[in-house]
N, C-alpha and C positions, 0 to 999 in steps of 0.2 A: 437441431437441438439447441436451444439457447443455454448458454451456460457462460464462466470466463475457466477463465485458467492461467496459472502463474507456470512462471520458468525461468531462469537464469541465477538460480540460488547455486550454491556450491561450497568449496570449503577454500578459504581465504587467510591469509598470515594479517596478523593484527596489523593497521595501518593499510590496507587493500581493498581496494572497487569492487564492488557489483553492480551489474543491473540487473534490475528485476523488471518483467514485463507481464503485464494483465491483460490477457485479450479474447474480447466480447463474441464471441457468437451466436447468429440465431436473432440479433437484435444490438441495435446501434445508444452509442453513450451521451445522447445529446441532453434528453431530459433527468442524467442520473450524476449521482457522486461518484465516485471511485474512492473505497478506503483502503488502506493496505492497515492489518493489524500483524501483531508478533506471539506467539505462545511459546516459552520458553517452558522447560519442564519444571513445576515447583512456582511456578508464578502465574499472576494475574495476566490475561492477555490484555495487552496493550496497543489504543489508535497508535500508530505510526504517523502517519502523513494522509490527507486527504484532498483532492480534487474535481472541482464541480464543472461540467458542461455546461452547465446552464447560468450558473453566473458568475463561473470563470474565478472563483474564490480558492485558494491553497489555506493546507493547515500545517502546521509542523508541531511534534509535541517536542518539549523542551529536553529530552532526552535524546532527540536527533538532529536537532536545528545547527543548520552550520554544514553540515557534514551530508544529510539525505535532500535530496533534488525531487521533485514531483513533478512529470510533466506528461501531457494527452495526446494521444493524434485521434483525434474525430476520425479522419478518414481509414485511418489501420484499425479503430477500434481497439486503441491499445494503451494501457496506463503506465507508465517508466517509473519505477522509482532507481534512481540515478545514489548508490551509496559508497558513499568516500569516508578515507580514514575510520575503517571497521574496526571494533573492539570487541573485546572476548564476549564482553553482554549484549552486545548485538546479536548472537546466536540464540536463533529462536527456529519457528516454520514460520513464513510471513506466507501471508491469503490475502487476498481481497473479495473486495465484498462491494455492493450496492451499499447506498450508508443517508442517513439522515442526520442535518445538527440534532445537535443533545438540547439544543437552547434555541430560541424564537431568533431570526436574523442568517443572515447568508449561507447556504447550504455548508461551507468549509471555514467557518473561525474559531471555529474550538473545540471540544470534545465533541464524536459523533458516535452513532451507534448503527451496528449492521439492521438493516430492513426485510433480512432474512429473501430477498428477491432472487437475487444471483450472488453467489460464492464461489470462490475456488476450492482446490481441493489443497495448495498450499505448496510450498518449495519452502527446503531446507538451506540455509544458510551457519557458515559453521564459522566461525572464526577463531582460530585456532594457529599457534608459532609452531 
C-alpha cells in the first residue's frame, strides 16, 4: 500500500526537541517534495518546512527558521524534521504530504501546497511546561 506516515510527536516542556519522521511506503521520494504542515486547533494550517528529491531545494517558514532542521534519506524513504527549542505555539498535529511550489521555480523556495498524492494521517506534538 503506498502511503507515508508520521511519528515521533509527543508532548515536550517549552525549550525541547523532537524528531519527527515521514516514511514512504509502497513507492520511493526521489521525484517528489516532502512537506510537513501544522493544524493547530482555531487556526489556519500552516507549510512548515519542505524538501525536494529531486532538486535538493529546502524551505523554512519564518515562523520556524532557526529552530526546525529538514533533512531526507532517499534510501530509508524517510523525511526528519529535526525541532529544537519548541514553543507553546508550536503545538499543532503536523502531517506530511507530497507538495508542489505555490510559485514557478524550484520545487522548495516558498510557499507550497499539498498535491493531495500521498498524506499522512499526522502526529501530535504538544508543547507544554
Amino acid at each position: 500500500q503506498e502511503q507515508l506516515a508520521e511519528s515521533g510527536g509527543g508532548l515536550v516542556q517549552p525549550g525541547g526537541s523532537l524528531r519527527l519522521s515521514c516514511s514512504a511506503s509502497g513507492f520511493t521520494l526521489d521525484a517528489y517534495a516532502i512537506g510537513w504542515f501544522r493544524q493547530a486547533p482555531g487556526k489556519e494550517r500552516e507549510g512548515v518546512s519542505c524538501i525536494s528529491f529531486s532538486d535538493k531545494t529546502t524551505y523554512y517558514a519564518d515562523s520556524v527558521k532557526g529552530r526546525f532542521t529538514i533533512s531526507g534519506d532517499n534510501a530509508k524513504k524517510t523525511v526528519y524534521l529535526q525541532m529544537n527549542n519548541l514553543k507553546p505555539e508550536d503545538t499543532a498535529v503536523y502531517f506530511c504530504a507530497t507538495v508542489l511550489s505555490s510559485s514557478p521555480g524550484p520545487d522548495c523556495s516558498g510557499t507550497y501546497h499539498d498535491t493531495h498524492d500521498y498524506r499522512g494521517q499526522g502526529t501530535q506534538v504538544t508543547v507544554s511546561a
